[in-house]
CHARMM internal coordinates of N, CA and C (Angstrom, degrees):
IC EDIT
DIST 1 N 1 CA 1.4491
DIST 1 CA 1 C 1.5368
ANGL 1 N 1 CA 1 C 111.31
DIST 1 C 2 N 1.2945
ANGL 1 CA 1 C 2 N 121.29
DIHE 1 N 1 CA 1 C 2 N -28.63
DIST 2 N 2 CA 1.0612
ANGL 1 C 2 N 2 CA 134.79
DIHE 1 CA 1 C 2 N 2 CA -157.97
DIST 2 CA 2 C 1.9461
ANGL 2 N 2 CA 2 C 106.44
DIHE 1 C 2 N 2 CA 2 C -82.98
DIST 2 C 3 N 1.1376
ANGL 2 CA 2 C 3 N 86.73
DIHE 2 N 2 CA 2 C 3 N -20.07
DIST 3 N 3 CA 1.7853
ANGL 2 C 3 N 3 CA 109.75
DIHE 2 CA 2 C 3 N 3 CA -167.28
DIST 3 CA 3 C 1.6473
ANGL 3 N 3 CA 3 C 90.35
DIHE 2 C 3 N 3 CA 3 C -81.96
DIST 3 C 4 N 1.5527
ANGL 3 CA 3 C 4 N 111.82
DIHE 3 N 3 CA 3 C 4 N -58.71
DIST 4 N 4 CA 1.3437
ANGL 3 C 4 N 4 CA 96.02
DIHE 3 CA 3 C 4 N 4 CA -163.71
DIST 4 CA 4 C 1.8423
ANGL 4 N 4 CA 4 C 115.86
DIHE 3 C 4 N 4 CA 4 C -81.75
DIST 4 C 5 N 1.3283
ANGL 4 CA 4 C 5 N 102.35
DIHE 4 N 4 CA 4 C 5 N 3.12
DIST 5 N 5 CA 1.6932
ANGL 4 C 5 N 5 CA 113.80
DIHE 4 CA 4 C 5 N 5 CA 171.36
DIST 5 CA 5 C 1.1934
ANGL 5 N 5 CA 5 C 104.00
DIHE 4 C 5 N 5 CA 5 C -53.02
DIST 5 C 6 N 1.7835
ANGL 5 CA 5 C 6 N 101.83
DIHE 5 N 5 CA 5 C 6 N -68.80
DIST 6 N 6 CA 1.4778
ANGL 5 C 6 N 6 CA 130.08
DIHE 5 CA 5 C 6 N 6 CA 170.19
DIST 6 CA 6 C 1.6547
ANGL 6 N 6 CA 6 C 102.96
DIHE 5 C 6 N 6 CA 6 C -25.04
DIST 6 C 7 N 1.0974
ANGL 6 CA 6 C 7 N 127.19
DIHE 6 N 6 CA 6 C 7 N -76.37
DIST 7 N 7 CA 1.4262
ANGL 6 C 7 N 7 CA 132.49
DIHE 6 CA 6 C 7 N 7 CA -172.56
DIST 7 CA 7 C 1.0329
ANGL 7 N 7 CA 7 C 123.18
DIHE 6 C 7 N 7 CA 7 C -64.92
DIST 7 C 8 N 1.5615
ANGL 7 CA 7 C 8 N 118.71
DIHE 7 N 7 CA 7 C 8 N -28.50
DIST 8 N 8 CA 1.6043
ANGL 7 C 8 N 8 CA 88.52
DIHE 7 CA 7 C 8 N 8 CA 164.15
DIST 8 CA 8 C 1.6530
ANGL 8 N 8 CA 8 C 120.18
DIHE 7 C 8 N 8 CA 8 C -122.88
DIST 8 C 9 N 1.6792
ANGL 8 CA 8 C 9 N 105.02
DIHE 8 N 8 CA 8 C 9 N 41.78
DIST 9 N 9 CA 1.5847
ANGL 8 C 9 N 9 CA 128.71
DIHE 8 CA 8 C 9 N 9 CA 152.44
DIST 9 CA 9 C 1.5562
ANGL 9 N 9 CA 9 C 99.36
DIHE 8 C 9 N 9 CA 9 C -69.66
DIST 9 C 10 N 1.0921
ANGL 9 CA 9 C 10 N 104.73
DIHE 9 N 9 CA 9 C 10 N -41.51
DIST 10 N 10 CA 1.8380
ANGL 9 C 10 N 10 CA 126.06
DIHE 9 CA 9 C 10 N 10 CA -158.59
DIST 10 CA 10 C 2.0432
ANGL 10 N 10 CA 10 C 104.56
DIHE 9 C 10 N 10 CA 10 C -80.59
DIST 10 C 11 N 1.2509
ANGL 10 CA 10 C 11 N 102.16
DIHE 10 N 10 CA 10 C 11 N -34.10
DIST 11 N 11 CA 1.4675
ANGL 10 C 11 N 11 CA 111.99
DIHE 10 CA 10 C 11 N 11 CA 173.01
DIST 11 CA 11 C 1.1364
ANGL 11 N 11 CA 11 C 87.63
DIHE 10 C 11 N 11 CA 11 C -82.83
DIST 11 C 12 N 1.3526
ANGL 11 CA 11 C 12 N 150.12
DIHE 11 N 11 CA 11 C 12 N -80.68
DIST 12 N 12 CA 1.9178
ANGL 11 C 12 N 12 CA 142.94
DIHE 11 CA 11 C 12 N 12 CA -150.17
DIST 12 CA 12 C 1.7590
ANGL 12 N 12 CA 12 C 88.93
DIHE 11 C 12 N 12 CA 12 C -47.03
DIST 12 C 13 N 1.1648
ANGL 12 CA 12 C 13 N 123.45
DIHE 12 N 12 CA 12 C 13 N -47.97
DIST 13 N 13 CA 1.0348
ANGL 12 C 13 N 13 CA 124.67
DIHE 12 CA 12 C 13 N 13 CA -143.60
DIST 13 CA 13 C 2.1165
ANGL 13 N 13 CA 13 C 93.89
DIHE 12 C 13 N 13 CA 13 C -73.46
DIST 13 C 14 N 1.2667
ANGL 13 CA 13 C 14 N 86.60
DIHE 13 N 13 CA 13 C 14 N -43.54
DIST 14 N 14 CA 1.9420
ANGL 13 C 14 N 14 CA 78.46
DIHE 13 CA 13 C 14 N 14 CA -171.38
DIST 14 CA 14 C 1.3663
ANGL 14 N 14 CA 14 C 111.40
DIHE 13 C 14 N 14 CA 14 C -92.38
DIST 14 C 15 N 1.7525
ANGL 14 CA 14 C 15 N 107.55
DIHE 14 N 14 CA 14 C 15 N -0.72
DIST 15 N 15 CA 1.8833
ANGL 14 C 15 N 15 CA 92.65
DIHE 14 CA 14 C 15 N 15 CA 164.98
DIST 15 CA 15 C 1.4500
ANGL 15 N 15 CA 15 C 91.61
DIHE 14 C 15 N 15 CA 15 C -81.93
DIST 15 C 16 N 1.1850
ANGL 15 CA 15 C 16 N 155.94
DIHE 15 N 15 CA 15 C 16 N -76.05
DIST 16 N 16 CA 1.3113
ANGL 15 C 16 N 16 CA 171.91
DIHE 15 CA 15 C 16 N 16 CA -177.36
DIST 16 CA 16 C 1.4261
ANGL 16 N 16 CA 16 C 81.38
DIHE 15 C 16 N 16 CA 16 C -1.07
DIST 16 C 17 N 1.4859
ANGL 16 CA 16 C 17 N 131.81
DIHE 16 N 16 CA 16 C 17 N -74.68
DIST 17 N 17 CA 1.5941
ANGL 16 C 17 N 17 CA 142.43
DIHE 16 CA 16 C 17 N 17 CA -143.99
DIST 17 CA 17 C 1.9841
ANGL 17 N 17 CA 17 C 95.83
DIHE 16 C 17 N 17 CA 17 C -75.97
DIST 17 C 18 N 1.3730
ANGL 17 CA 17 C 18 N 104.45
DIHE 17 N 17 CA 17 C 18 N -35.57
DIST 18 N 18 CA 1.4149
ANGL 17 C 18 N 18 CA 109.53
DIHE 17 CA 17 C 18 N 18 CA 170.73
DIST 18 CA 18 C 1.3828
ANGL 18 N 18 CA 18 C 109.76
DIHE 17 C 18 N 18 CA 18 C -39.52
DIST 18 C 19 N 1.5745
ANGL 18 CA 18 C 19 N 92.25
DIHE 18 N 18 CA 18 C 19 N -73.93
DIST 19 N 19 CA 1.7529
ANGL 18 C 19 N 19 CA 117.54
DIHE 18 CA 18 C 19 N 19 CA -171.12
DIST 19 CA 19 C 1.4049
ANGL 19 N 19 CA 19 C 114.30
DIHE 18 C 19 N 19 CA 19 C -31.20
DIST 19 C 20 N 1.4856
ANGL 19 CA 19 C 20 N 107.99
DIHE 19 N 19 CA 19 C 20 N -56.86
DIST 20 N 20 CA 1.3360
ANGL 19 C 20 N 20 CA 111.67
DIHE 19 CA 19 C 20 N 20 CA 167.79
DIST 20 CA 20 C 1.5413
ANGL 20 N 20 CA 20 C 142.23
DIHE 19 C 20 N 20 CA 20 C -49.24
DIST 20 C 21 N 1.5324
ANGL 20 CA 20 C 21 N 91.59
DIHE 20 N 20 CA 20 C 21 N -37.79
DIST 21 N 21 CA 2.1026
ANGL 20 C 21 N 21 CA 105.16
DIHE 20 CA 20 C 21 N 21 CA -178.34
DIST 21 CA 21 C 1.3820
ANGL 21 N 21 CA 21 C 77.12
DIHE 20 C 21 N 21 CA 21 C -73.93
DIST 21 C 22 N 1.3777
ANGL 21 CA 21 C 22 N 128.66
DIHE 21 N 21 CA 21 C 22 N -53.66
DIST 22 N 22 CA 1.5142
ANGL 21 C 22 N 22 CA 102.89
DIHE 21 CA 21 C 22 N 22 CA -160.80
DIST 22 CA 22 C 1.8095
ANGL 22 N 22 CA 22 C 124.70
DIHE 21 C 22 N 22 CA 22 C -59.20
DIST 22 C 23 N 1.0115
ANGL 22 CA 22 C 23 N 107.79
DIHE 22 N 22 CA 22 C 23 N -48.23
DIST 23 N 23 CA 1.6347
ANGL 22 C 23 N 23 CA 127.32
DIHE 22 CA 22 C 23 N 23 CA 159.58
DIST 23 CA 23 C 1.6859
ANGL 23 N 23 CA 23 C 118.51
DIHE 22 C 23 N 23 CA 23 C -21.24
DIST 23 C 24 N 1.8454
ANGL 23 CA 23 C 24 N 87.14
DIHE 23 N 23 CA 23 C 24 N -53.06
DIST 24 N 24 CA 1.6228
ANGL 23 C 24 N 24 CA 121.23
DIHE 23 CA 23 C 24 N 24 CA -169.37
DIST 24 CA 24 C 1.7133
ANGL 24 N 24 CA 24 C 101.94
DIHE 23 C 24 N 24 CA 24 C -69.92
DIST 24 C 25 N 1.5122
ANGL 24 CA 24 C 25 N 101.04
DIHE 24 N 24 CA 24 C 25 N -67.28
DIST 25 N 25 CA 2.0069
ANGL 24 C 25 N 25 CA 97.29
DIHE 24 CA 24 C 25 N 25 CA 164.48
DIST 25 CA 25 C 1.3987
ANGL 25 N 25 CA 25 C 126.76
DIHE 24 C 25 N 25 CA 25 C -62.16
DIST 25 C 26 N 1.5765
ANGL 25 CA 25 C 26 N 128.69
DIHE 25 N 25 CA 25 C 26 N -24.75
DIST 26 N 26 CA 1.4290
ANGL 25 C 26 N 26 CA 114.03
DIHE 25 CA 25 C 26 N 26 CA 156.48
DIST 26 CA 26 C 1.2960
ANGL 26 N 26 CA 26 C 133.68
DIHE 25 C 26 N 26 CA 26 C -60.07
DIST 26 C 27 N 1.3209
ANGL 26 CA 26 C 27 N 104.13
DIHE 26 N 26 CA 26 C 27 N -37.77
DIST 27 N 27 CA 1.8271
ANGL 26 C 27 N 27 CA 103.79
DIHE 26 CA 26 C 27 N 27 CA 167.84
DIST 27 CA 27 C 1.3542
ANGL 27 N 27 CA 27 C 114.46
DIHE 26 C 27 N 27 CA 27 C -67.79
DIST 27 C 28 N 1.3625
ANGL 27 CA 27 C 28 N 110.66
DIHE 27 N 27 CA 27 C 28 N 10.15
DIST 28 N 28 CA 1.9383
ANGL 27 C 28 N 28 CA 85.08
DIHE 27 CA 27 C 28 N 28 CA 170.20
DIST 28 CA 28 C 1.6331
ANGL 28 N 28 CA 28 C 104.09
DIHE 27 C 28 N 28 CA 28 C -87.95
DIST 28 C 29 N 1.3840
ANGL 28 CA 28 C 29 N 94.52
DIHE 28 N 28 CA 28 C 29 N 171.82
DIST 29 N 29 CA 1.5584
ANGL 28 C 29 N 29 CA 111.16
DIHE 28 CA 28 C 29 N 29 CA 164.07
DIST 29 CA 29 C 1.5111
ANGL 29 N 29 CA 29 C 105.62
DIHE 28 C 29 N 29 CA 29 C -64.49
DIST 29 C 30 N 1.1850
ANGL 29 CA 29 C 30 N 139.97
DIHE 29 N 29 CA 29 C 30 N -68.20
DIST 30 N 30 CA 1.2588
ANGL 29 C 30 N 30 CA 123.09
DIHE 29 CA 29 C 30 N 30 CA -168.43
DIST 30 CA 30 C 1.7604
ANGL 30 N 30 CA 30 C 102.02
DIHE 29 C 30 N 30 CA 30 C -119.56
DIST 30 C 31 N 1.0678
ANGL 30 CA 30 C 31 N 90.98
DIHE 30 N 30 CA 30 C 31 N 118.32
DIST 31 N 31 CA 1.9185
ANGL 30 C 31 N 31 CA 108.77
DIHE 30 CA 30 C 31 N 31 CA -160.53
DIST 31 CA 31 C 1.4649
ANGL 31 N 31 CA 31 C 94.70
DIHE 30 C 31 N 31 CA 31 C -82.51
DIST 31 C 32 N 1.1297
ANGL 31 CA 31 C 32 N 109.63
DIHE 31 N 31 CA 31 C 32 N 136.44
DIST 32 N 32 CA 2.0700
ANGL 31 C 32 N 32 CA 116.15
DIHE 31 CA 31 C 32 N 32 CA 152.82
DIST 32 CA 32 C 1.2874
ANGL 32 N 32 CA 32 C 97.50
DIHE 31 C 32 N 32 CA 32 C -77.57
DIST 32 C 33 N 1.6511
ANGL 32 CA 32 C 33 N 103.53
DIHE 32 N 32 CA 32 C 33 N 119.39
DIST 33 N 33 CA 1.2104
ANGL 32 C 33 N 33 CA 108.02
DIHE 32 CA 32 C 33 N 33 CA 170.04
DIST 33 CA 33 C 1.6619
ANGL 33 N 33 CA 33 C 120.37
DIHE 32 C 33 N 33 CA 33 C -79.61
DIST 33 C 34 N 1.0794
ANGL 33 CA 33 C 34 N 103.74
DIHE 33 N 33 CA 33 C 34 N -44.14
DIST 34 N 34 CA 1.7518
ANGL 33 C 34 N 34 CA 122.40
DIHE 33 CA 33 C 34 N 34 CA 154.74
DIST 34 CA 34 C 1.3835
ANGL 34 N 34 CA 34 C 117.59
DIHE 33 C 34 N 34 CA 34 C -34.86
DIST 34 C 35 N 1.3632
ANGL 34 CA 34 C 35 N 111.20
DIHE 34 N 34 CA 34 C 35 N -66.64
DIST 35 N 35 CA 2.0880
ANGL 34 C 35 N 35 CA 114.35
DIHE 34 CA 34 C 35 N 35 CA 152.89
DIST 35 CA 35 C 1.7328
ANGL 35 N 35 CA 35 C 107.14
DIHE 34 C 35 N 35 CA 35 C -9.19
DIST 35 C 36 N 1.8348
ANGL 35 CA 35 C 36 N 85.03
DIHE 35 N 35 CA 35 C 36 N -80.32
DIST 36 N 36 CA 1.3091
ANGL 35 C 36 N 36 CA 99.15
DIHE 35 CA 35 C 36 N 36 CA -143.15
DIST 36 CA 36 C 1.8857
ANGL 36 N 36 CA 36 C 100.72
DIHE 35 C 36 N 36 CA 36 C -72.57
DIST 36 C 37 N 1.2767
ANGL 36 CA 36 C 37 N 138.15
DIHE 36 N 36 CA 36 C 37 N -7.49
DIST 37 N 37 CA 1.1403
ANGL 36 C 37 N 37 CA 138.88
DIHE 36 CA 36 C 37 N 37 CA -169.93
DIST 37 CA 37 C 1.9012
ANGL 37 N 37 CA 37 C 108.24
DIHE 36 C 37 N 37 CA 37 C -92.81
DIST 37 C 38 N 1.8404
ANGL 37 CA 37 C 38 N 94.88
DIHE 37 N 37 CA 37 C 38 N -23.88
DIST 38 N 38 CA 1.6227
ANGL 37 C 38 N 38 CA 96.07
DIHE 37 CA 37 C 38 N 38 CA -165.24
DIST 38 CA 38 C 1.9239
ANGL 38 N 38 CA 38 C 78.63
DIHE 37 C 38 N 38 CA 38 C -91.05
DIST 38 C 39 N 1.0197
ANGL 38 CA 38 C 39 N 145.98
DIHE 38 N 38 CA 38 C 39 N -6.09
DIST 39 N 39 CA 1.5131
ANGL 38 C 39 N 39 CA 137.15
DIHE 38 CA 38 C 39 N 39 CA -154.49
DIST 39 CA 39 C 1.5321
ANGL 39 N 39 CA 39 C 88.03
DIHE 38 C 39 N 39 CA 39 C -96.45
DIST 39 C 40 N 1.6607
ANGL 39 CA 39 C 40 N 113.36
DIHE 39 N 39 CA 39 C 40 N -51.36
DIST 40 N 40 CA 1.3331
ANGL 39 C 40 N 40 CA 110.05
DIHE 39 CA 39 C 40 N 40 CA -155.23
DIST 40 CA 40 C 1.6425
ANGL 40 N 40 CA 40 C 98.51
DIHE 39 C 40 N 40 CA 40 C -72.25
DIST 40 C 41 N 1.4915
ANGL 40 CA 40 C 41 N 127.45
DIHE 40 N 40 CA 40 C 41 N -46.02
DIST 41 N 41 CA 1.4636
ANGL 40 C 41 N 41 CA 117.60
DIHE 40 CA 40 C 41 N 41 CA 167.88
DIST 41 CA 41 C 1.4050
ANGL 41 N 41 CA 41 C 100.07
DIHE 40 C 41 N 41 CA 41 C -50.38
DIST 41 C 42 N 0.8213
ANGL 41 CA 41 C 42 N 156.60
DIHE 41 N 41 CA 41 C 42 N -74.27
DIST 42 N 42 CA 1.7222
ANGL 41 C 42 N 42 CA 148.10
DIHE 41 CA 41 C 42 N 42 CA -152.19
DIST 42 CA 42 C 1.4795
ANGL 42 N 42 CA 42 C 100.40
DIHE 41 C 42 N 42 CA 42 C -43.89
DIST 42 C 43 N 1.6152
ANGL 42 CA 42 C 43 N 122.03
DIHE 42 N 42 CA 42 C 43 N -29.42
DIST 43 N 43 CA 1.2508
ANGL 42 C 43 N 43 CA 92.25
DIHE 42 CA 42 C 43 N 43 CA -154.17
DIST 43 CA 43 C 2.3673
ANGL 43 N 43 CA 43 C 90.90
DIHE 42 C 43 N 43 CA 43 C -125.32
DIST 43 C 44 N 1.3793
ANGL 43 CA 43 C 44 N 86.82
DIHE 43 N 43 CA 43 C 44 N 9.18
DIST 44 N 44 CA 1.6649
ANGL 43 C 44 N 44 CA 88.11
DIHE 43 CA 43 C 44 N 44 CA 153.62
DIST 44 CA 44 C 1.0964
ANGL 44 N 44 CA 44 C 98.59
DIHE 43 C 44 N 44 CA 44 C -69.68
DIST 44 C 45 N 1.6630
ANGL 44 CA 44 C 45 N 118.22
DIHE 44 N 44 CA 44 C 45 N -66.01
DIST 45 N 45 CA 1.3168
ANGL 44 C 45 N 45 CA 111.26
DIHE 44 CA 44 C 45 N 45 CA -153.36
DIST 45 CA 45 C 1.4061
ANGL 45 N 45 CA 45 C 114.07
DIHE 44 C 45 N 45 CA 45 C -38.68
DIST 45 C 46 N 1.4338
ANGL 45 CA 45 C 46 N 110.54
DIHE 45 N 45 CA 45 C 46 N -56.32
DIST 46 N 46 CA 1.7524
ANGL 45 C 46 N 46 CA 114.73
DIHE 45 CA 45 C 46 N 46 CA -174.89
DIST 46 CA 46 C 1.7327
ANGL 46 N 46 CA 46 C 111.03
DIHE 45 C 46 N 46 CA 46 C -54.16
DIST 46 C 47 N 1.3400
ANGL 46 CA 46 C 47 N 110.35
DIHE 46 N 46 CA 46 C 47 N -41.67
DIST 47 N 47 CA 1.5392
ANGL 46 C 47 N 47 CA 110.51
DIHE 46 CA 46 C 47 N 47 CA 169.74
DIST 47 CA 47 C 1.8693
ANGL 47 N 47 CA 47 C 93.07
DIHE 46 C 47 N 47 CA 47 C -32.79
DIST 47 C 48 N 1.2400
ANGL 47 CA 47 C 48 N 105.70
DIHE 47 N 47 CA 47 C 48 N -91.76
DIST 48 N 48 CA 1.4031
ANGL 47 C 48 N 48 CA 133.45
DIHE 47 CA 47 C 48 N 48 CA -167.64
DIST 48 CA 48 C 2.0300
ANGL 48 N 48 CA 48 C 105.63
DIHE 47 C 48 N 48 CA 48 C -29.98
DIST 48 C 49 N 1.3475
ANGL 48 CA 48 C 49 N 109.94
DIHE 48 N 48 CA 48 C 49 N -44.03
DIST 49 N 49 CA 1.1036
ANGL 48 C 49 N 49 CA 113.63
DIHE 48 CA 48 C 49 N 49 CA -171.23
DIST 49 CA 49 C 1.8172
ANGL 49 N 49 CA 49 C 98.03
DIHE 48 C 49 N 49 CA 49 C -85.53
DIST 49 C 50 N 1.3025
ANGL 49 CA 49 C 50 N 115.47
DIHE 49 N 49 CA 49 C 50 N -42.58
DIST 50 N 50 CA 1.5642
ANGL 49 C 50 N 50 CA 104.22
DIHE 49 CA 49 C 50 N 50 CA 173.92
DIST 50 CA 50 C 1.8511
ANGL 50 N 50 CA 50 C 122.99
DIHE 49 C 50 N 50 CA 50 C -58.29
DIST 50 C 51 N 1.4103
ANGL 50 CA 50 C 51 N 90.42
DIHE 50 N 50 CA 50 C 51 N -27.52
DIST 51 N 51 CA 1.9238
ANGL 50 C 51 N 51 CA 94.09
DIHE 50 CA 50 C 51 N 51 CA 172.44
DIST 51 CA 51 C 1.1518
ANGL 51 N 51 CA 51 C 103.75
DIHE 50 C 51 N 51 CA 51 C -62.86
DIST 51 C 52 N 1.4331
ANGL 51 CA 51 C 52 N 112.97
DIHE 51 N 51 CA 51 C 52 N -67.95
DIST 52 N 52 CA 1.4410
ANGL 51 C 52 N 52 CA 113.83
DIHE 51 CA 51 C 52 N 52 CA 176.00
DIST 52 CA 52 C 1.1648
ANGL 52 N 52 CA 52 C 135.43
DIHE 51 C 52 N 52 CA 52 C 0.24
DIST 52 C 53 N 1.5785
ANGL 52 CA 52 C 53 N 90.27
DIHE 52 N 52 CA 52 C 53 N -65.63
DIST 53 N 53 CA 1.7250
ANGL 52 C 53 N 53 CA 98.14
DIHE 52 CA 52 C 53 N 53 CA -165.78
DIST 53 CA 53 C 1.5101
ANGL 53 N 53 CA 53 C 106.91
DIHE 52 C 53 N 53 CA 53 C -105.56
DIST 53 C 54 N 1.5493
ANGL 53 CA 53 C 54 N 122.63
DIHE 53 N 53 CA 53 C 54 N -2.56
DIST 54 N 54 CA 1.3328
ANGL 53 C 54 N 54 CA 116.61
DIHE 53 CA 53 C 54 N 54 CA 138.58
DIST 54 CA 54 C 1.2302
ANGL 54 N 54 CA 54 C 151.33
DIHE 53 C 54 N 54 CA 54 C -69.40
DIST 54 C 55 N 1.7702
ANGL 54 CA 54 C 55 N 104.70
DIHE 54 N 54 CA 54 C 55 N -9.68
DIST 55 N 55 CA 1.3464
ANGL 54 C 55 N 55 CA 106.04
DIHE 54 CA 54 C 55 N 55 CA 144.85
DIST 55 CA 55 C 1.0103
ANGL 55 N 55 CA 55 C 117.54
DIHE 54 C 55 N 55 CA 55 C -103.55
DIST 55 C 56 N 1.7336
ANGL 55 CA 55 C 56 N 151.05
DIHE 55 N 55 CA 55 C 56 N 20.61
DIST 56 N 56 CA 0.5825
ANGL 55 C 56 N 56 CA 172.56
DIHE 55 CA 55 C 56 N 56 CA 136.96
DIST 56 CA 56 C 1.6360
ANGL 56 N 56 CA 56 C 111.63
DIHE 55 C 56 N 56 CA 56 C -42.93
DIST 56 C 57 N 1.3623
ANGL 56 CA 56 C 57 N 105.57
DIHE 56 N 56 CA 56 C 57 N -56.48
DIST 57 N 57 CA 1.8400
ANGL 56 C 57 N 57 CA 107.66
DIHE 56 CA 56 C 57 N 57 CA -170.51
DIST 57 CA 57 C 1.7301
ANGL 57 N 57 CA 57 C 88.50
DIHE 56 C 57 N 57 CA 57 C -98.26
DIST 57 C 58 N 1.6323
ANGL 57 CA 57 C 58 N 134.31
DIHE 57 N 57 CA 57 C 58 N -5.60
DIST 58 N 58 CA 1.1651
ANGL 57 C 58 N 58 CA 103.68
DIHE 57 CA 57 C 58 N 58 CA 152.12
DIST 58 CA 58 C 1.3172
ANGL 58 N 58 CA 58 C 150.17
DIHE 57 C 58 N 58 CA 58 C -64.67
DIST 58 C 59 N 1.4503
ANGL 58 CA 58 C 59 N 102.88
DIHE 58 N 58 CA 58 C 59 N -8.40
DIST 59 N 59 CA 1.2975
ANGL 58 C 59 N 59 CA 106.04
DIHE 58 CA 58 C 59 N 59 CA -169.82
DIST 59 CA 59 C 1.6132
ANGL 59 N 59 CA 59 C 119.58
DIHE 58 C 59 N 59 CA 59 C -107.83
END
COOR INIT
IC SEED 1 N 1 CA 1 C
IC BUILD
């Protein structure tokens, strides 16, 4: 149980760091749109993978 605590402290932790680059590349003047589209999939996925394993360690 303790493992998957660990893991998804560690998922909050790298959508959180996502959230930010993304935040970080919208405020420019001329944005990578490509950046900002491959950041926001990177950090569904972790959405998707942190549910996971929160219902996952509910049960």
């Amino acid at each position: 149980m303790e493992y998957l605590d660990t893991t998804i402290e560690s998922l909050k932790i790298q959508h959180a760091r996502l959230d930010s680059e993304i935040r970080e590349e919208e405020s420019h003047v001329w944005k990578n749109i490509m950046r900002i589209e491959q950041l926001k999939k990177e950090k569904l996925r972790k959405k998707d993978e942190l549910l996971r394993r929160t219902l996952q360690s509910a049960n």
